[in-house]
N, C-alpha and C positions, 0 to 999 in steps of 0.2 A: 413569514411566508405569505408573500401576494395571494390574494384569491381562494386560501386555503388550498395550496399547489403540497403536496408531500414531497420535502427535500429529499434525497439519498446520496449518499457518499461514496465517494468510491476510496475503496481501500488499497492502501499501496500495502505489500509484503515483502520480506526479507528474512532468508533463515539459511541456517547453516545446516550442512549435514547429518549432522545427529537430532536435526527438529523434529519432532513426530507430529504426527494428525493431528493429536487432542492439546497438543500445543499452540499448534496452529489456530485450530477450532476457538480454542480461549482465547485467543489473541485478539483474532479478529474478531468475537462476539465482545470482548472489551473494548475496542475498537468503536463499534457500531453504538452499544453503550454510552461511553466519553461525549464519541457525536451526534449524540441525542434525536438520531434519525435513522432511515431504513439504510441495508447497503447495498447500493447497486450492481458490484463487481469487484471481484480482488483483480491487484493489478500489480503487476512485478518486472525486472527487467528478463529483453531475450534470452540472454545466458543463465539465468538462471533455471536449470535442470531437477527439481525438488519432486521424485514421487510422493512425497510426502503433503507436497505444495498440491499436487492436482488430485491427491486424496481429498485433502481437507475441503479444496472447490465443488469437489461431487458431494462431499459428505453436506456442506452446506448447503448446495444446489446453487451455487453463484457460479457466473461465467467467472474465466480466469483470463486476462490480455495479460501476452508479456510485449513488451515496450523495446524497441530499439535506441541502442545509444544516443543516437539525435534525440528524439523526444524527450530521452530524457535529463537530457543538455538542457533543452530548450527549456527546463525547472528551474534551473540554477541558480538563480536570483532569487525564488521564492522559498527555499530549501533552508532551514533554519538550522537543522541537528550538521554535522560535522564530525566522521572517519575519517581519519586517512585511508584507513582499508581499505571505504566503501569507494573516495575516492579515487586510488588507484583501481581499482578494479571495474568499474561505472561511469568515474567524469563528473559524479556529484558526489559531496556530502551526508547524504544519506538514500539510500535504494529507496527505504518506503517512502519516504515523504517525496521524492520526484517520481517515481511511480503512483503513486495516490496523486500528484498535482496534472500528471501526464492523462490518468485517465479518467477524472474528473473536467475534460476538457481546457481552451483556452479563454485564459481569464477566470481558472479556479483560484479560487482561497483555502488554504491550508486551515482546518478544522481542530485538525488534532494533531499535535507534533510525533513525532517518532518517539514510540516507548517498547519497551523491551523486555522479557522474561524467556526463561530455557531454550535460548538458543533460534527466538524466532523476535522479528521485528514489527510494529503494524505506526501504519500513521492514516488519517483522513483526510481526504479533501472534498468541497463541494464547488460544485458551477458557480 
């Protein structure tokens, strides 16, 4: 870290319907964990519709962006995990980790790959 600047990550998210809050919550507090820094935002795609999703963002106090298809096209190169689900539903390989690279800006680097437990997905990226 230049200057002693505090990195933070922004976190891509992905879950299925049956994910609940404190799922969520672990996830992305593993998440932020892994990436050995603060987190700046969860970040997921536009269709993605999760009360469960904008629970866990208030519960945490973190802004939530959902991403549009292009943006998160525009990952697809740097996206390392690999669904077919994700990609027929998305256009990428994995929701979180193009959602974490989308909203970690351009010319982020992928931090933490796409990892998984009950039904929710978290991955990292920073600027």
């Amino acid at each position: 870290m230049a200057g002693g600047e505090a990195v933070s990550a922004a976190v891509g998210v992905g879950c299925n319907s049956q994910a609940t809050v404190a799922a969520i919550v672990a996830l992305v507090r593993e998440a932020g964990a892994r990436a050995g820094c603060g987190i700046a935002g969860l970040h997921t795609g536009r269709a993605v519709r999760s009360p469960a999703l904008d629970a866990a963002a208030a519960a945490l106090r973190l802004p939530l962006t959902r991403h549009d298809l292009d943006a998160l096209a525009a990952t697809r190169d740097r996206v390392v995990s690999r669904s077919e689900r994700v990609e027929s539903l998305f256009g990428v390989g994995s929701l979180a980790e193009a959602a974490a690279l989308a909203g970690a800006g351009q010319g982020a680097r992928l931090i933490v790959p796409k990892f998984s437990a009950d039904g929710v997905s978290c991955a990292a990226a920073s600027p």
